[in-house]
N, C-alpha and C positions, 0 to 999 in steps of 0.2 A: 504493500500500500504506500503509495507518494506520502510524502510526509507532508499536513498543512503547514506548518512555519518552521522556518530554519533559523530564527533565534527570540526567547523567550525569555520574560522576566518571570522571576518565582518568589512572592512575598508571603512569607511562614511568618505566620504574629506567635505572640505570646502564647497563648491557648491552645498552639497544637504543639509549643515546645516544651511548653509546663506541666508537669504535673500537679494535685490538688493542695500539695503541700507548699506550691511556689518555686521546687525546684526542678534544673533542667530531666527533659524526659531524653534520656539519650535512647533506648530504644526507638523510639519515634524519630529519632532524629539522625538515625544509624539507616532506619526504612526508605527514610525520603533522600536520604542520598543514594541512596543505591538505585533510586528512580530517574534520580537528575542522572548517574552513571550513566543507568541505562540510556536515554534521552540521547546524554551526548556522545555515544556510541553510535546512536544511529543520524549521526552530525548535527545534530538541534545543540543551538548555542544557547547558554542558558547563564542568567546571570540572576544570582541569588540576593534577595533582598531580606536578611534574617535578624528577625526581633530574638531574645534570649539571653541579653548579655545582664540584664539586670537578673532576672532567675539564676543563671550559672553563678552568680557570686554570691544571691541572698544564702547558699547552704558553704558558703566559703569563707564567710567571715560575721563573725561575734562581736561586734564592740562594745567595749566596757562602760562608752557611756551612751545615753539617747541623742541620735539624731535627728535631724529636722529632716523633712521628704528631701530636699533638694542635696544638701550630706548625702542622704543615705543612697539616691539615687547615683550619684557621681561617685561614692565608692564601689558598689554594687556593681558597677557595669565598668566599671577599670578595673576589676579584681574579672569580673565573669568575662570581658571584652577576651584576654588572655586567654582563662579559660575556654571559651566557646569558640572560638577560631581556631586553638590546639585539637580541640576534638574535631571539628570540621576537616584539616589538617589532616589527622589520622586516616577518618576514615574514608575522604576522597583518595589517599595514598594506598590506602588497599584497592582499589579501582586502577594505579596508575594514574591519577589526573590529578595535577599539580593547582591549587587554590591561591589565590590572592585578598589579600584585606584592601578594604575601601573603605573610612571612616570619615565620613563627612556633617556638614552643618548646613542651615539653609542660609545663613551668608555666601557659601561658596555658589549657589545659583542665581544671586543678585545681580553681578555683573555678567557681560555675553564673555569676556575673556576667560574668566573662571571658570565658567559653565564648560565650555569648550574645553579648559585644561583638561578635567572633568573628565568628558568624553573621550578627549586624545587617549587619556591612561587605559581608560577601561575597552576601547578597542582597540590596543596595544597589549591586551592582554588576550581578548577575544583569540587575535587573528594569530596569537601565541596556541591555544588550547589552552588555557590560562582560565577556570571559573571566579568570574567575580564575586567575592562575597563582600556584599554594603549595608550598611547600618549607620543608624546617626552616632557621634560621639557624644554622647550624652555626658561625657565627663568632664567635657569643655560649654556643652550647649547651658545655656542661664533659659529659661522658662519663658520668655516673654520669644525669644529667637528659638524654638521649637519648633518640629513641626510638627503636628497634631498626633501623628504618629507616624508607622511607620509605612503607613497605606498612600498617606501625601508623598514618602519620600521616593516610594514604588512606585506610582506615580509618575515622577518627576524621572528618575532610571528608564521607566518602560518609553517616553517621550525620547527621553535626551539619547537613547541609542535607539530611537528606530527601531524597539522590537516590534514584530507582527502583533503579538499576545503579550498579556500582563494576566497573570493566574496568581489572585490574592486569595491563602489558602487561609481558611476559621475554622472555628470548633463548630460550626453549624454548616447545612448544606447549599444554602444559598439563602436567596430571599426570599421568603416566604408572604403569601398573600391573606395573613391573621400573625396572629403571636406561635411563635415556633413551637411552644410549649402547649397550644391547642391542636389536640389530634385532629382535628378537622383541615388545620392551614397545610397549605401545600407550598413545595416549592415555586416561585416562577420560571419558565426554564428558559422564556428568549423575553428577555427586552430592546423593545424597538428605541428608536430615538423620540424625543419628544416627550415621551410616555412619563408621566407624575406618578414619583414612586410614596410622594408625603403620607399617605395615607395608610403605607404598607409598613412605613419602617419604625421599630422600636426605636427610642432614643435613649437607652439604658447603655452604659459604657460597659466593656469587655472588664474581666473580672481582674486581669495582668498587666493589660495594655491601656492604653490612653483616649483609644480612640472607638469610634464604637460603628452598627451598622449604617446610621447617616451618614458618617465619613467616609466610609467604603462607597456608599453608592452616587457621594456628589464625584471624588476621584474617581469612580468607575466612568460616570458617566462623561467629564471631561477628555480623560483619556479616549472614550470612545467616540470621541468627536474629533478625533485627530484621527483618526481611521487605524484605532488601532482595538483587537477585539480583547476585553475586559470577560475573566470568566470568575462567579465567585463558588469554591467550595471546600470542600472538608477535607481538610489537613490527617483529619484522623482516618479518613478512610482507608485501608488497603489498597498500596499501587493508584491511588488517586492521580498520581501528574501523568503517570502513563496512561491508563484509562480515557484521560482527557484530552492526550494529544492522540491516540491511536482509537479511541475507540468515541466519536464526541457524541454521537447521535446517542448513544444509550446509557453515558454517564452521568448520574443526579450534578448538577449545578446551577449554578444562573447565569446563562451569558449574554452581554451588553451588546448589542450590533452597531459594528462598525459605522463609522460614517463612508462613503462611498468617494466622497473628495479630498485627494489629499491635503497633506496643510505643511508647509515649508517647515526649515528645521527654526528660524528665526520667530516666525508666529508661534512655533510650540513654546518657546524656553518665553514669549510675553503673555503667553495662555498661564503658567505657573509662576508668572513673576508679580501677582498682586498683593498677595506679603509684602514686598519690597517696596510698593508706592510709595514716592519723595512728596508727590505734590498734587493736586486734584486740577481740571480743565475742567470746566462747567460750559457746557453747550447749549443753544436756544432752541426752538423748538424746531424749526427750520434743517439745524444742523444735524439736531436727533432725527427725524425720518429720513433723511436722505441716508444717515447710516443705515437703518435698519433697511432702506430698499437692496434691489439687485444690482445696483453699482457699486464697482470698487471705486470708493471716496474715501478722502486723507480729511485729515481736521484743518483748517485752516481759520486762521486769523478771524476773519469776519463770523464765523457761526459761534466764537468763545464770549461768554458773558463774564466770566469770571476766573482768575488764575488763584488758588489757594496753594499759600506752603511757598519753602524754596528748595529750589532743583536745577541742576545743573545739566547741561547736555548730551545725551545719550541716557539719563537716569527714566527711572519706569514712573509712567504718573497714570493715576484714575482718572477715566472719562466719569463725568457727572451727569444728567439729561438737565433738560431744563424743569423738572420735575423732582431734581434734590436727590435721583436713584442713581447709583453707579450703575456703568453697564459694560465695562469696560476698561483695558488698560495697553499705553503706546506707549515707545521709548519717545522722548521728548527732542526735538530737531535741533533746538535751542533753548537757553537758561530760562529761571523763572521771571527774570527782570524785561529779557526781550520779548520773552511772550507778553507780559502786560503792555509793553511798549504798542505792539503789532496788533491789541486786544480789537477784534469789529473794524479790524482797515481791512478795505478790497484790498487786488491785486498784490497780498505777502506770501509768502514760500509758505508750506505745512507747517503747524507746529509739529503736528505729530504723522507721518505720510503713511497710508495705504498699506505700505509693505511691512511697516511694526506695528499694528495694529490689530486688538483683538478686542472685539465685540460681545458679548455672554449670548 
């Protein structure tokens, strides 16, 4: 059977590497490598996006005195960071297939140069046989520059290399249409685009991680707008990642459908860069529909009502509507001071042009 994609991102959360006691489940976690093994055996590149490193150290260290969550956190995952990358280590080495660490923050995807170092490394590893494994450094990350979890940073990974698929693996089977915990709810198994899941989703946070099933399905759904396909399921199942790639019609999950146009590598990295907004464009009502119709239009001068913040050139700023709603975010042409300068004159250059632009 043709293989659907030849390279794959794979984000393992907390609750399929924990056990109930909070520590790491290395059985489970001995299973799913030997699946990625398999996978990249049969040339599927695959780049591991793995939550763990706070459970690997919660059973590795004692301390004498009480600490605060953000202490405990940043010991915890620099004592388990070690830990859990050694084990990874091991047992991708019984496979033969050599692992690499990736320990990053979301400042590093702030700027396009970073973003791209980013990228360089991780297909320089790729095109080595080289599996990536990435996780946030939670040991340096401070709470406010987080990212939500590790679904936003998979996310961001499955974008920033181009994978076909992003397979965010939970302790549930996908998305269910009732409470999971109601025999009656069932899974969903295809979502289309457009399709409002608010009505479906628990907003009860995962019991390890940070993030919970809302967060999965707004990242699921952006990512699948970039035309890439978004599948969610059960980490604990039996052979789950192969199942999914070899066998997709009859395996329980939920998957996102693609958008069918693609989207440049520059609009992806400004689709996950609204974290990082320096400064707010507010547009009149004129300038709002003309975005939302079927032309590609840049922002310019004349449809800005209002420049908020300072921001300097090339930095990422929010479109506003003339309605007070974001809707959007464009790398800025020029600083916060010219844009005001240019505020409602015809005939000025973009502030923000067509090609860095990204609309919700």
């Amino acid at each position: 059977m043709e293989q659907q994609f030849s390279r794959i991102a794979v984000k393992v959360g907390s609750n399929v590497l924990t056990r109930r006691d909070g520590t790491l489940d290395v059985t489970r976690m001995s299973a799913l490598v030997d699946q990625i093994a398999e996978l990249h055996k049969t040339g599927v590149e695959v780049i591991l996006v793995s939550s763990g490193a706070v459970a690997s150290g919660r059973s590795e260290v004692h301390s004498a005195k009480k600490l605060d969550s953000v202490d405990q956190r940043q010991l915890f995952s620099a004592v388990g960071q070690a830990k859990l990358i050694n084990r990874y280590y091991e047992l991708f080495r019984e496979h033969g297939i050599p692992v690499g660490q990736v320990l990053t923050m979301k400042e590093n995807f702030a700027t396009r140069r970073h973003y791209l170092n980013q990228k360089n490394c991780m297909t320089v590893m790729l095109e080595n046989g080289v599996i990536p494994i990435v996780n946030e450094n939670d040991t340096i990350s401070v709470s406010e520059l987080m990212f939500t979890d590790n679904d936003e940073l998979s996310g961001l990974i499955a974008s920033m290399m181009d994978a076909q698929a992003l397979i965010i693996l939970s302790n549930i089977d996908g998305i269910y249409n009732g409470s999971p915990a109601d025999p009656a709810s069932e899974v969903i198994r295809e979502i289309g685009q457009g399709k409002d899941l608010s009505s479906y989703i628990q907003t009860s946070k995962s019991s390890f991680g940070r993030g919970g099933m809302l967060t999965k399905t707004n990242i699921a759904r952006k990512v699948a707008d970039e035309g890439i396909t978004v599948i969610i399921a059960n980490g604990k199942r039996d052979n789950i990642l192969v199942d999914l790639i070899q066998h997709p019609e009859s395996t329980l999950c939920t998957r996102f459908t693609p958008s069918p146009e693609p989207v440049s590598s520059v609009k992806k990295w400004i689709a996950h860069s609204e974290g990082f907004a320096k400064g707010e464009l507010h547009i009149n009502y004129c300038a709002t529909e003309l975005l939302f119709s079927d032309k590609a239009v840049s922002i310019l001068p004349v449809g800005i009502i209002d420049v908020i913040g300072e921001f300097e050139k090339d930095d990422i700023v929010r479109i506003v509507d003339f309605g007070g709603k974001p809707i959007g975010v464009g790398k800025a042409n020029c600083d916060s001071t010219q844009a005001r300068e240019a505020m409602g004159k015809h005939g000025k250059k973009p502030v923000v042009h067509y090609d860095y632009l990204y609309i919700e």
